[in-house]
C-alpha positions in Angstrom: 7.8 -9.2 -10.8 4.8 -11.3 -9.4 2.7 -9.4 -7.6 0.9 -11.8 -5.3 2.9 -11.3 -1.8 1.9 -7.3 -2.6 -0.2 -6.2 0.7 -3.0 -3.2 0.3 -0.4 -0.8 1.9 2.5 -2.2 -0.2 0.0 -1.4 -3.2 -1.0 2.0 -1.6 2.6 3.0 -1.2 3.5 2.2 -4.5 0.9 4.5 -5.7 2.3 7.4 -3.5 5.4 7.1 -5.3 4.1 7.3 -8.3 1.9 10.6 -7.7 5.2 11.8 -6.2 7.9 11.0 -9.1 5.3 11.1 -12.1 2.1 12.7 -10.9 -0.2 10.2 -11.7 -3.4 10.9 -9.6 -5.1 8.0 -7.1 -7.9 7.5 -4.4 -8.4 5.8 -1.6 -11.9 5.7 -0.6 -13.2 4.5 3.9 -16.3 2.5 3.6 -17.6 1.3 7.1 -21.1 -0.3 7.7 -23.1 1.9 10.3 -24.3 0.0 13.2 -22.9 -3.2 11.9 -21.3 -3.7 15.6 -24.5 -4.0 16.8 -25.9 -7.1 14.7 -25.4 -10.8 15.4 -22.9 -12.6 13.8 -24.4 -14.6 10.9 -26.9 -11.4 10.2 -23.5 -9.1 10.2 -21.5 -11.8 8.1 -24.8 -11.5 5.1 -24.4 -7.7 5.6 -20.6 -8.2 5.1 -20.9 -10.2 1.6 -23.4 -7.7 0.4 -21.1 -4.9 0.7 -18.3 -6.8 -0.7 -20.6 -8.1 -4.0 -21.6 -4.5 -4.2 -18.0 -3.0 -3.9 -16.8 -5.9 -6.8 -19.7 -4.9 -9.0 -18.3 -1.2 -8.4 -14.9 -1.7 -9.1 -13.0 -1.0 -12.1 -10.6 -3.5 -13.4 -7.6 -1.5 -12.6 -9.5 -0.8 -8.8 -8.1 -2.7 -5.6 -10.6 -2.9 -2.6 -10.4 -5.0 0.8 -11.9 -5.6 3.8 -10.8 -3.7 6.9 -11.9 -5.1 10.2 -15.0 -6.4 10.8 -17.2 -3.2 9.4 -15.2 -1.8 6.9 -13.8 -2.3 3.3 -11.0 0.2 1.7 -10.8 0.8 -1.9 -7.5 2.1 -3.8 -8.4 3.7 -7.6 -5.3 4.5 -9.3 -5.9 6.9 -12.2 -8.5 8.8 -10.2 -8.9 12.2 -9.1 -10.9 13.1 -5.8 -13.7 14.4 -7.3 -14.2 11.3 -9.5 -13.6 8.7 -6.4 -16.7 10.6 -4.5 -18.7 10.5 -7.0 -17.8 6.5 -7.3 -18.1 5.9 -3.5 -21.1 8.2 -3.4 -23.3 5.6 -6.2 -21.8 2.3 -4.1 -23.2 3.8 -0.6 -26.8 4.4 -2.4 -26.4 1.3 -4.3 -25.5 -0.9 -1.0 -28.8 1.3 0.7 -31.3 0.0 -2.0 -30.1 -3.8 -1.0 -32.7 -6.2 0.8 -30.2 -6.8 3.8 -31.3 -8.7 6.7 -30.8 -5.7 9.2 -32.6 -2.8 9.4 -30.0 -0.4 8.4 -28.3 -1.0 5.8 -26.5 2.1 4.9 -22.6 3.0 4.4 -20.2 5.9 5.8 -17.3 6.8 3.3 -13.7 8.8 4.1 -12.5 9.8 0.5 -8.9 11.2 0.0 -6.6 11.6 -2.9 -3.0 11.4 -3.2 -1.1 14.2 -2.9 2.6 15.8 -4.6 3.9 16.0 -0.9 2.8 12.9 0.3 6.0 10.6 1.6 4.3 7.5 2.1 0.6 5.9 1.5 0.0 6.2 4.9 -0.4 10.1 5.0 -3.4 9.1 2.3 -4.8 6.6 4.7 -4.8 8.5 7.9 -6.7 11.2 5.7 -9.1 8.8 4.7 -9.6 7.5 8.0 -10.3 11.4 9.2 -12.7 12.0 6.1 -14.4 8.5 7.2 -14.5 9.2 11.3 -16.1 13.1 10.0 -19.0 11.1 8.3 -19.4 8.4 11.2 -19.5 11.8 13.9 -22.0 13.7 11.7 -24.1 10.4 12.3 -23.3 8.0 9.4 -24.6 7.5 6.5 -22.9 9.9 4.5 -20.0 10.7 2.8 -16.9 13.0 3.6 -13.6 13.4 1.8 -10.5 14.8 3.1 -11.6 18.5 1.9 -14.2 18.1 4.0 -17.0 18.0 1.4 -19.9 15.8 0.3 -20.8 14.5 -2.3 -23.4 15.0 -2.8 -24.1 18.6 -2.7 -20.4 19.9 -2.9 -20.4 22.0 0.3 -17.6 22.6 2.7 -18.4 21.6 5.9 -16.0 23.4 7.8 -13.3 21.0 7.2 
C-alpha cells in the first residue's frame, strides 16, 4: 500500500494499534520554540528552518517529525521507549540552544509521551504530549517534561 496520502495522525494511530495488538513500543515527542511568537517574520522563519535542520539531523531513519503550527514541530519514534525518546529530545533541545540563531533566544520546550497498552487511539498519546509540552512551557520553557512528569535531565518527578 503506498503510503504517501498517510497524515502524521494517520501514522500516529497506526502506531497505537500496533502497541495495542503487538506491543511494540513508540514516542511522540512536543517541541515548541519559546518566545518564537514574539519575533518578526523573516527572523522567526530562520529560527523555524534551524529547528527543522536540527530535528532532520536528529532523526533516525525509521523517525517521522513535522511541523505543528507556527512554533512547534512533533516527532513520532516507533521502536522507542519513553526513557529513550527524552533522552533523544533532551540532546536536540541543547543541540538547537548551541545554534547561532538570529534571535536572542534560541531555546526549545519538549512534551515527551509514550504509547501506552490502553491507549484506543493516537490521540490519547498526543493530548499527553501536548500536557507534558504545556508543563514545560508553564515551568517557564526551556526545558523538557514527559507525560510522567519528569526531566530529563535529572530524572525527578515533579509532582506530575
Amino acid at each position: 500500500m503506498d503510503d504517501a496520502g498517510f497524515s502524521f495522525l494517520d501514522l500516529l494511530r497506526q502506531n497505537a494499534s500496533l502497541k495495542k495488538r503487538y506491543g511494540r513500543d513508540y514516542a511522540l515527542v512536543r517541541l515548541e520554540i519559546d518566545g518564537l511568537e514574539n519575533v518578526e517574520d523573516k527572523a522567526a522563519e530562520q529560527v523555524r528552518q534551524a529547528l527543522a535542520e536540527c530535528c532532520q539531523a536528529s532523526l533516525r531513519d525509521e523517525d517521522l517529525g513535522t511541523l505543528c503550527g507556527d512554533t512547534g514541530f512533533a516527532m513520532l519514534m516507533p521502536e522507542t521507549t519513553l526513557a529513550r525518546a527524552a533522552v533523544a529530545a533532551e540532546r536536540l533541545r541543547t543541540d538547537f540552544q548551541a545554534l547561532k540563531l538570529p534571535v536572542s533566544q534560541g531555546t526549545l520546550s519538549a512534551g515527551v509521551t509514550e504509547g501506552r497498552d490502553e491507549d484506543d487511539s493516537g490521540d490519547q498519546v498526543l493530548a499527553r504530549a501536548e500536557e507534558a509540552l504545556r508543563q514545560a512551557i508553564d515551568e517557564g520553557g526551556n526545558c523538557l517534561r514527559t507525560s510522567e512528569g519528569r526531566s530529563a535531565a535529572d530524572g525527578s518527578n515533579n509532582g506530575g
